[in-house]
C-alpha positions in Angstrom: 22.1 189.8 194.6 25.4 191.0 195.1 27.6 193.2 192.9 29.9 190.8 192.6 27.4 188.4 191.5 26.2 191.0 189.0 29.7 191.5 187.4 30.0 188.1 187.3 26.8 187.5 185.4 27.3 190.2 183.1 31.4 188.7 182.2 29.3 185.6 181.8 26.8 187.1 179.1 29.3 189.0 177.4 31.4 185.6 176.6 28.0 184.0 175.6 27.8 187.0 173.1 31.3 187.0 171.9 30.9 182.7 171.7 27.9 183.3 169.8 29.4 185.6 167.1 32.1 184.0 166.5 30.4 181.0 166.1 28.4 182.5 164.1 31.7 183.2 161.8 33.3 180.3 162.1 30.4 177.8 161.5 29.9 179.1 158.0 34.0 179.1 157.6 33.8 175.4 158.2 31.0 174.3 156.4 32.6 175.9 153.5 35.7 174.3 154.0 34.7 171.2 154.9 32.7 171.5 151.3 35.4 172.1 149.5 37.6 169.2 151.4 34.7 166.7 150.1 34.5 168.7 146.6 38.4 168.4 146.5 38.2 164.8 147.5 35.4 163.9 145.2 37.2 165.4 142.3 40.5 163.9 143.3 38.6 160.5 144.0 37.3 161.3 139.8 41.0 161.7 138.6 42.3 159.1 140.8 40.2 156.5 138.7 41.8 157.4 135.5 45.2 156.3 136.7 48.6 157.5 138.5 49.8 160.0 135.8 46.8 162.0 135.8 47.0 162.5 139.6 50.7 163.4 139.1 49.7 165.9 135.9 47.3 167.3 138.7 50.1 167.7 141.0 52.5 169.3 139.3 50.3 172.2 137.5 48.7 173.0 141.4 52.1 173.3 142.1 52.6 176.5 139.8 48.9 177.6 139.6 49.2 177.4 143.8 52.0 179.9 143.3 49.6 182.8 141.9 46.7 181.6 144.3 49.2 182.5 147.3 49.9 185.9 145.5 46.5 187.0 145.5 45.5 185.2 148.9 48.1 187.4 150.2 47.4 190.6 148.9 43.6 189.8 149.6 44.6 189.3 153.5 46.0 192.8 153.0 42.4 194.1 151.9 40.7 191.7 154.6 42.5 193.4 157.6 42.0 197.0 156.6 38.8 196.1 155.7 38.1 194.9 159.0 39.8 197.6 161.0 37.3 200.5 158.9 34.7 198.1 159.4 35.4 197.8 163.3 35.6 201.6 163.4 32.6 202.3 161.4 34.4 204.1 158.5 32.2 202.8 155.5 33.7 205.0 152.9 37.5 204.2 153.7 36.6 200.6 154.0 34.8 200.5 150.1 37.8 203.0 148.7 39.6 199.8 150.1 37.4 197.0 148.8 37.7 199.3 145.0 41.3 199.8 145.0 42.3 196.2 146.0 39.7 195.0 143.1 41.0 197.2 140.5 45.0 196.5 140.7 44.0 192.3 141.3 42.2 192.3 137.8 45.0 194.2 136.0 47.6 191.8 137.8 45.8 188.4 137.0 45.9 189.1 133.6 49.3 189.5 133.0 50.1 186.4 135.4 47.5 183.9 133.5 49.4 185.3 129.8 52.8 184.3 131.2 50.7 180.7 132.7 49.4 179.7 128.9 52.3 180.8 127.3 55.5 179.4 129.3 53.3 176.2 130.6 55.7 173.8 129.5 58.9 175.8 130.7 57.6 176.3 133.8 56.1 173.2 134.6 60.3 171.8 132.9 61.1 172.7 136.5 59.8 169.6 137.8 62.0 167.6 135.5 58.7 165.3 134.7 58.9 162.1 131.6 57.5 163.5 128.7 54.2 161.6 129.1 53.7 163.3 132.4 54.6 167.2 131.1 52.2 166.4 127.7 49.2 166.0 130.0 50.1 168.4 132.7 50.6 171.2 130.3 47.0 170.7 128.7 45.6 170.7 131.8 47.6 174.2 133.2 46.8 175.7 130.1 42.9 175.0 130.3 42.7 175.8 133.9 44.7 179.4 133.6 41.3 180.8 132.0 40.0 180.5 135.6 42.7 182.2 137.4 41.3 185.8 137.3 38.5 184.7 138.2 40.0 182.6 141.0 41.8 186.3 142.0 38.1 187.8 141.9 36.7 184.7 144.0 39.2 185.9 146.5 39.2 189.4 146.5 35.3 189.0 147.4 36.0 186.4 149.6 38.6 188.5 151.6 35.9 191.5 152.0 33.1 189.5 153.0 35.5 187.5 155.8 36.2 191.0 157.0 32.9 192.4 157.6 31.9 189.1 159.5 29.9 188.2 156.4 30.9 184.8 155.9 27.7 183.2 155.4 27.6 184.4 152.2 30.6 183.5 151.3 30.0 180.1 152.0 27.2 179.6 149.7 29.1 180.9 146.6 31.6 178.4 147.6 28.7 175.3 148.2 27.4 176.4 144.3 30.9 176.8 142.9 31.6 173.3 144.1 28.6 172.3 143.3 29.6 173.1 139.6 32.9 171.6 139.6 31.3 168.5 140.7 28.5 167.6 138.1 30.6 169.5 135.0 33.6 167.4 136.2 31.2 164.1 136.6 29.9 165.0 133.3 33.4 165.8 131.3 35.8 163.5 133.0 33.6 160.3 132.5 31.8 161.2 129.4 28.2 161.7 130.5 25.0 163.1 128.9 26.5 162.8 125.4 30.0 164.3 125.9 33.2 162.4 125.5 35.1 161.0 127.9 38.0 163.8 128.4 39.7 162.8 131.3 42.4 165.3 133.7 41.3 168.7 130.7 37.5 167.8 131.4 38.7 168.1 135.1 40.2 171.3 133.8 37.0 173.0 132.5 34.9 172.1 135.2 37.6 173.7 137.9 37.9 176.9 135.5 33.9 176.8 134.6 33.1 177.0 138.5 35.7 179.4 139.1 33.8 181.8 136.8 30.0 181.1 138.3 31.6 181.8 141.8 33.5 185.3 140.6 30.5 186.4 139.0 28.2 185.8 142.0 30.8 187.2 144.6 30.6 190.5 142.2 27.1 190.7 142.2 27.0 190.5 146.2 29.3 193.5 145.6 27.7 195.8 143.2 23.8 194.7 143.1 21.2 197.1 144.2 21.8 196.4 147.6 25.2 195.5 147.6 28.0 197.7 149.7 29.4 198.8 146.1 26.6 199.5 144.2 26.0 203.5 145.2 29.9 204.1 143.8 29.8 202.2 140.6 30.9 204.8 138.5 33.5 206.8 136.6 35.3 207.3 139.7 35.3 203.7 141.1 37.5 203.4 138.2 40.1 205.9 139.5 43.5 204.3 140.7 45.1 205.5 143.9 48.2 204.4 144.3 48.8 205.3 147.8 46.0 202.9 148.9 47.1 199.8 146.7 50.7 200.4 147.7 49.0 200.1 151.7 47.1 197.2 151.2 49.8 195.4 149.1 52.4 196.4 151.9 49.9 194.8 154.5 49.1 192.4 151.9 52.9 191.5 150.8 54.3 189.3 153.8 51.3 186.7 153.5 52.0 186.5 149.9 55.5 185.9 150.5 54.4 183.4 153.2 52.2 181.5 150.9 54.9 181.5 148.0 57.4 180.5 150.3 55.4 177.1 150.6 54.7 176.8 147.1 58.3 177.2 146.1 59.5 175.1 148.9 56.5 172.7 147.6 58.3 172.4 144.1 61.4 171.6 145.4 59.9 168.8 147.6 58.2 167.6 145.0 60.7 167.2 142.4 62.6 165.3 145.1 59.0 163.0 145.8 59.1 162.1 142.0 62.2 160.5 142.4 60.6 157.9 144.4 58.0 156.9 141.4 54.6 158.2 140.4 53.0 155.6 142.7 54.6 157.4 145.7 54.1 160.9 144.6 50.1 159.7 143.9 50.1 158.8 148.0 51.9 161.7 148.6 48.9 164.2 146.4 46.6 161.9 147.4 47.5 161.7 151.2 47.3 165.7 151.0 43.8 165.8 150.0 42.9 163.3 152.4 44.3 165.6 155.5 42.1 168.1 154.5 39.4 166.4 156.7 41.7 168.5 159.6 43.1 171.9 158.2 40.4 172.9 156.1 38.2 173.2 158.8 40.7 174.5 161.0 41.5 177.4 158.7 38.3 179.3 159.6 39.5 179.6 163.1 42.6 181.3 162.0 40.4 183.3 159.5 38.2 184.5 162.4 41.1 185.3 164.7 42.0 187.8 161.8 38.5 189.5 161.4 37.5 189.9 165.2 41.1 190.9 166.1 41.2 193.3 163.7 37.2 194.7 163.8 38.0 194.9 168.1 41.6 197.0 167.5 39.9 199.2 165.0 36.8 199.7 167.9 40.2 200.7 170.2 39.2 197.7 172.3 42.1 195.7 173.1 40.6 193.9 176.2 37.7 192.3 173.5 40.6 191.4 171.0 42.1 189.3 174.0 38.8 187.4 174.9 38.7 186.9 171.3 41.6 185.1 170.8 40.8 183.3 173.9 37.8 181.6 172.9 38.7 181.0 169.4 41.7 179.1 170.9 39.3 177.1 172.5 37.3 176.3 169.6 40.3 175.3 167.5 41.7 172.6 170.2 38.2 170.9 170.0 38.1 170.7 166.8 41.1 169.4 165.9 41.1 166.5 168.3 38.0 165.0 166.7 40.2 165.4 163.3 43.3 163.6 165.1 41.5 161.1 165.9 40.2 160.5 162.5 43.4 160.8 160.9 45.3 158.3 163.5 42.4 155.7 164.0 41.2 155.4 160.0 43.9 156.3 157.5 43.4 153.7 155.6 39.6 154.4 154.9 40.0 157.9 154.1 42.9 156.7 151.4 40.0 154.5 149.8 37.6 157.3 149.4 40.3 158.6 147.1 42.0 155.5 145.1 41.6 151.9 144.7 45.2 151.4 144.3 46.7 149.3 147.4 50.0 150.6 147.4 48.5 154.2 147.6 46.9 153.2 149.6 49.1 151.7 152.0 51.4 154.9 151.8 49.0 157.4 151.9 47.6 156.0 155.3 51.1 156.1 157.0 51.3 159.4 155.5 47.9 160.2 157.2 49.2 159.0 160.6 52.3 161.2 161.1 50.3 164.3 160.0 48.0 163.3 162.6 50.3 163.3 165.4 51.0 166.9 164.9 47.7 168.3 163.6 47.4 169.9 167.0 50.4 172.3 166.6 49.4 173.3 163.1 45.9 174.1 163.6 46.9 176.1 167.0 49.5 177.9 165.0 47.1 178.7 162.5 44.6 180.8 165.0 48.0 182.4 166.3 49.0 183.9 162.7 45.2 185.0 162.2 45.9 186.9 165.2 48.7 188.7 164.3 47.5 189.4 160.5 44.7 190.8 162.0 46.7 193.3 164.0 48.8 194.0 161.2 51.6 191.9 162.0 51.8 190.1 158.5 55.7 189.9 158.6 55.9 187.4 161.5 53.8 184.4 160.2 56.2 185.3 157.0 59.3 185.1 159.3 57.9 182.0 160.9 57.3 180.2 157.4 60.2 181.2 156.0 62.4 179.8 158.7 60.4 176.5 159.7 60.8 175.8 155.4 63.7 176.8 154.5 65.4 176.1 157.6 64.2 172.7 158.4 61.8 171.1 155.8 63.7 172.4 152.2 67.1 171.2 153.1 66.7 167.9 155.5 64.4 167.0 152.7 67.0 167.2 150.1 69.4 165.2 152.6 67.3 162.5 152.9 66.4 161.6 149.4 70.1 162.6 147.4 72.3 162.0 149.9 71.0 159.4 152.5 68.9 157.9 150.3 66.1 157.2 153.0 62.6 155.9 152.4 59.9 158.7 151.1 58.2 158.3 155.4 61.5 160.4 156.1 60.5 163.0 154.6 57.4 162.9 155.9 58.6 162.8 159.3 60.6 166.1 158.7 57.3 167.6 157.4 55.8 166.8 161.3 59.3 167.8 162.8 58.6 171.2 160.9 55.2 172.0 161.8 55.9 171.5 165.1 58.4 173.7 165.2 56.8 176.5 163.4 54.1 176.3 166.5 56.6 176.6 169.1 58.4 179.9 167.4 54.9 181.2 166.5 53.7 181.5 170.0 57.4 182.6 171.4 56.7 185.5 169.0 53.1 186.1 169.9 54.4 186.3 173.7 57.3 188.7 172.7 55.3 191.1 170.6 52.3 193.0 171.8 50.1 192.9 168.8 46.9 194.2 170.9 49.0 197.7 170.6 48.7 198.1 167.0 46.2 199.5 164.8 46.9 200.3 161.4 43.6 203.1 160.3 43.6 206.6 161.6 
């Protein structure tokens, strides 16, 4: 045999390896998304049967609770990517003064946020100028479902940690059990089984804040059981704040926050301007949402994965891995999401009924379903892009990109369309696509430009 042939065969091994782990990684990722679409859908298929206002009660309190999920996503992507960079590197003890810090200043955070949630529900929720039918229920449900949001900030934080150390199996079964639990309490409340009343969108409420706690408290106990990474430094001095490595993380951590928030903000705006085509639209709309789920939510572990093994490969100081890396999870993501276009462009209308047995939801949820579709490819490809830059650091450019594709395309052709042209609710819908697709286009132009294989942000 040759050495050629040799090298060859060994190249040919080492992709084998580096398919296998991250297959290993992603596999879990979309299991656990794909559990939570179905868990999202079931749920949403539970409210859906009460009628149109609950679904729209449901939409508007996401649309602030969202806000302070995109907060702590952010700051957890901050922990995720120095975490994986220490973890790459083999610096255990910089990688759990990390994991303490970023848990420490979350919980003190959350707190504050779910006070100002409970007691300003109604002015906040004011913003979406809803009838007062609509803001009675969706202020009884925001105000049941704050009590989950620090553990919600918890779930992520372990989350975040667990993604970074490759560790994502485990993960994914305290997601398959917290679904779990939001299913059969919400079965149980919602409907008014095994003896309870019937309690409609706040049973919905209690089951999402219910599960929210079961999953926190598991994700701590992988954390600080006997044999979890945490347990040996669970004492006085895990307690000890240091602001130097919160004000790291949170500076990492920041951008993707801002990214996030940027989409909820731009997501009240839109939907003010949705309600002013009826509750029946904005229900297709919510409902429609959900639905596409069947395509993102998997897709999202790619760009999760991108983040990890970019950052675990640039803290080893091995930039030729990172770039085999990205390689093959680019692969994996175009696969994916063409079995998901095809489902989205071919059976609309079946995934609409899963959800609601209304026909005019129905109806405009599928065309809904059929635009996305045409441009699910751009947004799941853009998605491994941005995992790859967070993962070298680079948070401020999938911010950048965001911020421009929303506020420079969706926000304001959006408000043309419905105040001033007056166009049918598809238009906006077909700006949505027109955005996406831009935001692909400037995301790899920016990728090309900037070297992110260069960076490395632990010494």
């Amino acid at each position: 045999m040759s050495n050629k042939e040799i090298n060859d065969d060994n190249k040919e091994l080492n992709i084998k390896e580096i398919n296998k782990k991250i297959f290993s990684m992603i596999l879990p990722i979309t299991i656990e998304g794909t559990l939570q679409m179905a868990a999202g859908i079931v749920m949403m298929g539970m409210i859906g049967r009460i009628d149109v206002l609950a679904v729209s009660a449901l939409g508007v309190s996401l649309r602030i609770t969202q806000i302070i999920w995109a907060f702590f996503k952010g700051i957890t992507m901050g922990a995720t990517v120095f975490v994986a960079q220490y973890f790459g590197a083999n610096e255990r003890k910089k990688m759990i003064h990390v994991i303490q810090q970023t848990m420490i200043s979350t919980i003190v955070v959350v707190v504050v946020l779910q006070a100002i949630v409970y007691t300003q529900a109604e002015n906040l929720l004011a913003i979406f100028n809803p009838s007062q039918e609509l803001l009675q229920m969706a202020v009884i449900y925001i105000k049941t479902v704050s009590f989950g949001l620090p553990f919600l900030a918890i779930m992520l934080v372990v989350g975040g940690v667990l993604q970074g150390m490759g560790r994502a199996r485990t993960h994914m079964m305290i997601t398959i059990i917290m679904n779990i639990v939001n299913i059969a309490i919400g079965y149980v409340l919602i409907f008014g089984k095994l003896g309870f009343e019937p309690m409609g969108i706040t049973g919905a409420a209690i089951a999402t804040a219910i599960s929210q706690f079961v999953a926190a408290i598991l994700g701590l106990y992988v954390l600080l059981s006997k044999n979890g990474i945490l347990h040996a430094y669970l004492n006085r001095s895990f307690f000890k704040v240091d602001f130097k490595q919160i004000r790291d993380v949170y500076k990492v951590g920041l951008p993707t926050s801002m990214e996030s928030i940027f989409w909820q903000l731009a997501a009240i705006i839109l939907t003010r301007a949705i309600l002013t085509y009826g509750e029946t639209a904005f229900a297709a709309h919510q409902l429609g949402l959900q639905a596409e789920s069947v395509s993102y939510m998997p897709a999202a572990g790619f760009g999760i994965a991108a983040t990890a093994f970019i950052g675990q490969a640039l803290g080893a100081n091995d930039k030729k891995l990172a770039k085999v890396y990205i390689k093959q999870i680019f692969k994996g993501v175009v696969w994916m999401t063409l079995i998901s276009t095809v489902i989205l462009l071919f059976f609309p209308k079946y995934l609409m009924m899963l959800l609601t047995d209304n026909p005019e939801v129905i109806r405009l949820g599928a065309i809904y379903l059929m635009l996305m579709g045409l441009v699910q490819l751009p947004q799941n490809a853009a998605g491994v892009l941005m995992g790859a830059m967070r993962g070298a650091g680079y948070t401020n450019i999938p911010m950048i990109v965001a911020g421009t594709g929303l506020w420079g395309i969706r926000v304001p052709f959006t408000l043309l369309v419905v105040y001033y042209f007056k166009l049918p609710i598809i238009a906006i819908w077909i700006i949505i696509s027109i955005d996406m697709t831009f935001r692909f286009l400037l995301n790899l132009v920016l990728y090309k430009k900037k070297d992110i294989y260069e960076n490395n942000l632990i010494n």
